[in-house]
N, C-alpha and C positions, 0 to 999 in steps of 0.2 A: 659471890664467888663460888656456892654452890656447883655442882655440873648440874644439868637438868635432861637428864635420861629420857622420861618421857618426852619432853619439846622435841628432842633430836630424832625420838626415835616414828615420831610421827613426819617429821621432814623427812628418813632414809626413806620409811615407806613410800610417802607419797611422791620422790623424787623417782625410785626405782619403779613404782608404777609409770610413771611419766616412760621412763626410759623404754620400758617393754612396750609402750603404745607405737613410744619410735618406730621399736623394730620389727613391730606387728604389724605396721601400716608399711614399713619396708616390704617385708613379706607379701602382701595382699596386693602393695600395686606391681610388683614385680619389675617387668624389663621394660623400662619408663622412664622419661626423661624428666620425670614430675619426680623423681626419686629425688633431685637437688632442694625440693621442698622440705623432705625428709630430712637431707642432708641439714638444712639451715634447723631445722626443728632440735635435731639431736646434737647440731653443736650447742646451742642452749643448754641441753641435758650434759651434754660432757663438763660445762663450764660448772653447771650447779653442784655435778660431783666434787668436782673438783675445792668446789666451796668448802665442804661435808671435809675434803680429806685434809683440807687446811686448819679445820677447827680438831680436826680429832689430834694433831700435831701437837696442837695446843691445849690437850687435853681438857677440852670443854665439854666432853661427851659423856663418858663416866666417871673420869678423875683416875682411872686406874691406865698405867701406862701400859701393861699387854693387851688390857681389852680393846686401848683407845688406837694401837699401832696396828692391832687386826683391824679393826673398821677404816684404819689410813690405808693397807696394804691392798684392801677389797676393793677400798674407790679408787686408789692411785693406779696400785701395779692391774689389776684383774680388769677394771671396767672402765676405763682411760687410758690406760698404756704406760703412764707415767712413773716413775721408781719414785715410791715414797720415800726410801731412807736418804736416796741422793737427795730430794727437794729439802726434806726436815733437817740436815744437816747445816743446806746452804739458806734456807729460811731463820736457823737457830745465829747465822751468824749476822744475819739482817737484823734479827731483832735485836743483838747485840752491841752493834755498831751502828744504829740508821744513816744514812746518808756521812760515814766517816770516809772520805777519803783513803783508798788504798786498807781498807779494813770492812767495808759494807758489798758484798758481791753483789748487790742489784744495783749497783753505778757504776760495774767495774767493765762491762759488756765491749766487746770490740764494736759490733755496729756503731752505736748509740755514744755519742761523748757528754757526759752528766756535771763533768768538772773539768774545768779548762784546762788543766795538765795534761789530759788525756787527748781534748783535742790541739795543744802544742806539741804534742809526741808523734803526730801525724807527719805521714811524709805521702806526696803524691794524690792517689786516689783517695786516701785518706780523710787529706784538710778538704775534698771538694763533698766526700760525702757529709763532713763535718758540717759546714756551710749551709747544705741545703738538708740537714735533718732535719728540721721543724717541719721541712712539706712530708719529706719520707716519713715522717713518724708514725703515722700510722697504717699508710699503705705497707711498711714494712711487719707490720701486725701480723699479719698477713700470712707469714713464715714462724710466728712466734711459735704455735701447734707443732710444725715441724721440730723446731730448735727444741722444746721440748721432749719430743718423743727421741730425738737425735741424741740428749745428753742423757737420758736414762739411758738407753742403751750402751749405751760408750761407757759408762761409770760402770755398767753391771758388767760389761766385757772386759775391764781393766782389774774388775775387782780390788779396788783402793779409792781413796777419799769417803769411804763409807763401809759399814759393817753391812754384807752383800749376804744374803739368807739364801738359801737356796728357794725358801719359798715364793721371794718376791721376784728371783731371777723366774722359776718357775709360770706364776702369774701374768709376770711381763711376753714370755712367751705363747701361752695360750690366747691373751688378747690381741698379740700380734697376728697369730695365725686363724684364729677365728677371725677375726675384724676382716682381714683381706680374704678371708677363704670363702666367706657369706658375699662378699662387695663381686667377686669376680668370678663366683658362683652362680649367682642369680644376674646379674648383670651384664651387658657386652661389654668388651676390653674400653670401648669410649665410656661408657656411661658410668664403670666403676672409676676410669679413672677423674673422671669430671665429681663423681660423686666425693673422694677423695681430697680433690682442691678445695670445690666446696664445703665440704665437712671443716676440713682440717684449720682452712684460712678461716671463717669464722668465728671457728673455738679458737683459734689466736688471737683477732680479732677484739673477743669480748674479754677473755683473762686479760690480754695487755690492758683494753680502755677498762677495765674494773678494778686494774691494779695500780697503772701509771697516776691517777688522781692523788693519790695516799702522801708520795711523798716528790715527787719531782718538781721543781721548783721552789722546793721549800729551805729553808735553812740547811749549810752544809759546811763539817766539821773536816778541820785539817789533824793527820795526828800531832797528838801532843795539847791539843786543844784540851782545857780545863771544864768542861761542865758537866754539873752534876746530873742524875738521871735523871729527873726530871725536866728538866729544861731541855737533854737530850734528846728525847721522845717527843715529850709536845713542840718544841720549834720545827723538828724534821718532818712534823705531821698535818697534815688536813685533813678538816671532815668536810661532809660532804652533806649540805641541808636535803630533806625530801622526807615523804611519809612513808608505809608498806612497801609502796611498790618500789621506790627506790632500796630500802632495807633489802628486798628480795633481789631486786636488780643485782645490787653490789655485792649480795652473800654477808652482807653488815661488815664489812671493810668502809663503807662509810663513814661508821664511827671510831676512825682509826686513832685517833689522838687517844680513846680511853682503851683501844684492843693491845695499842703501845706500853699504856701504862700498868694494864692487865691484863698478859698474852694468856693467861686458863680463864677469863672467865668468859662466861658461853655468850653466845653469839646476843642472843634476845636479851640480856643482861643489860648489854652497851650502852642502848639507847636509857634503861636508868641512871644511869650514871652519869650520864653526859652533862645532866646541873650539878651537881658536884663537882666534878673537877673543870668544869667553867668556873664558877664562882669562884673554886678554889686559885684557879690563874689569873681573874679578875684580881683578887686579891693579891697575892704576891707580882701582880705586875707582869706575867708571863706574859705575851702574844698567847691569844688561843683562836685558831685560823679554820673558819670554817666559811665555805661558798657554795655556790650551786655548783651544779654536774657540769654544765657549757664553761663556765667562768674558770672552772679548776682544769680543764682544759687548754683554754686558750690562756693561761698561767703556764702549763708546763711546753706548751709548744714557744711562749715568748722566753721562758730559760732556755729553749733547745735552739734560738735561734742565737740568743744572747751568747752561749756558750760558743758555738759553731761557730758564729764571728768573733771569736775574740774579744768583746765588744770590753772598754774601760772600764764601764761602769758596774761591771758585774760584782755583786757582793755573796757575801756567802754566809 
């Protein structure tokens, strides 16, 4: 449970050198439509940040919460765009709630219907989108980058549902106006905005499928429902089998069943732990759900189809 300062501090590095290769090879090839290369390179890089700013939330990085909320405000607001205290707010309530009906906001989404209430509350275009989300699901990824950058801003405009710093409004501002003033600077008005889609829809892209494996399709709690934490966390969770590269892939969100049962401890931690709290669920009879990457997949597309249709047999 440790934080491990050094491991972290050797991924900021080596993530932030990645990042400035990005934006150096940006620079060098200039006004080029080889830029979308760039573009796919650096949504990578934006997604890994984004890794980094989800662990420092969870104070996995130093253990101390102003060092750990500086290192979240650098990756979120300054070098991604995204309002870290909006995210950590609405992440503190997921980890609270996992997949709780009407109390977990990562199934509360208007697109997306997680829990057949929601797509029975539909009216018109609604139940049609509902119906055919399993195909849309990830073509709608697509937008997630945007939805994103769209609700930080809004929350920092609104200034409520969050303690709004001036420094992070700040931050959020310099990366907005750097990020486009570089894109449409060096670039013709097509090529920045192609650069743009391309950026943007990939880092959706890869956050959604790094995230949606965790917990969609898995066990889902009505309120009022009695179970204890345990059983809350591991039912609503899957992991995800793979060596290094999937660890790196995922940002260790792979080993979510133990990041559920222990949101501070650091990322490289996980994977020890993961015989442990097996065996410990083997024993108490728990389900403890873990698949490959394709399988946990075609799981959450067959709940998004289940749902969308209405379908009887849907359990929860």
């Amino acid at each position: 449970m440790r934080p491990r300062p050094g491991w972290y501090g050797t991924k900021i590095a080596v993530n932030l050198l990645l990042l400035a290769v990005g934006w150096a090879a940006f620079a060098l090839i200039g006004r080029s439509w080889w830029q979308l290369l760039t573009a796919a390179f650096l949504a990578v890089g934006y997604t890994q940040t984004g890794f980094i700013g989800h662990d420092a939330g969870h104070r996995q990085i130093t253990g101390s919460r102003r060092a750990d909320d500086v290192i979240g405000r650098l990756h979120g607001n300054l070098l991604i765009g995204l309002s870290y205290g909006w995210w950590i707010a609405k992440h503190n309530r997921h980890h609270a709630y996992p997949n709780q009906v009407g109390r977990d906001p990562d199934i509360a989404g208007n697109a997306i219907a997680f829990a057949p209430e929601h797509a029975r509350a539909r009216r018109r275009a609604g139940i049609w989108l509902a119906r055919c989300q399993a195909w849309l699901f990830f073509p709608m990824l697509l937008l997630e980058g945007w939805h994103l950058h769209a609700a930080s801003i809004r929350v920092l405009l609104r200034r409520r549902g969050v303690k709004v710093r001036l420094a992070e409004a700040s931050m959020l501002a310099v990366h907005v106006a750097g990020y486009l003033g570089v894109l449409f600077w060096l670039l013709s008005p097509a090529q920045a905005v192609a650069f743009l889609v391309v950026h943007q829809g990939l880092f959706g892209v890869y956050m959604g499928s790094s995230f949606a494996p965790n917990h969609k399709g898995m066990a889902m709690f009505r309120p009022g429902d009695q179970v204890d934490y345990v059983r809350r966390q591991v039912l609503s969770s899957r992991n995800i089998r793979g060596g290094p590269v999937t660890d790196f892939a995922l940002g260790g969100l792979n080993y979510q069943i133990e990041h559920h049962l222990f949101p501070s401890m650091p990322r490289p931690n996980l994977r020890l732990a993961r015989g442990v709290v097996r065996a410990f669920c083997t024993r108490h009879g728990i389900r403890y759900c873990e698949t490959d990457l394709l399988s946990s997949y075609a799981q959450v597309l067959r709940h998004l189809n289940t749902v969308g249709g209405l379908r009887p047999d849907l359990e929860y």
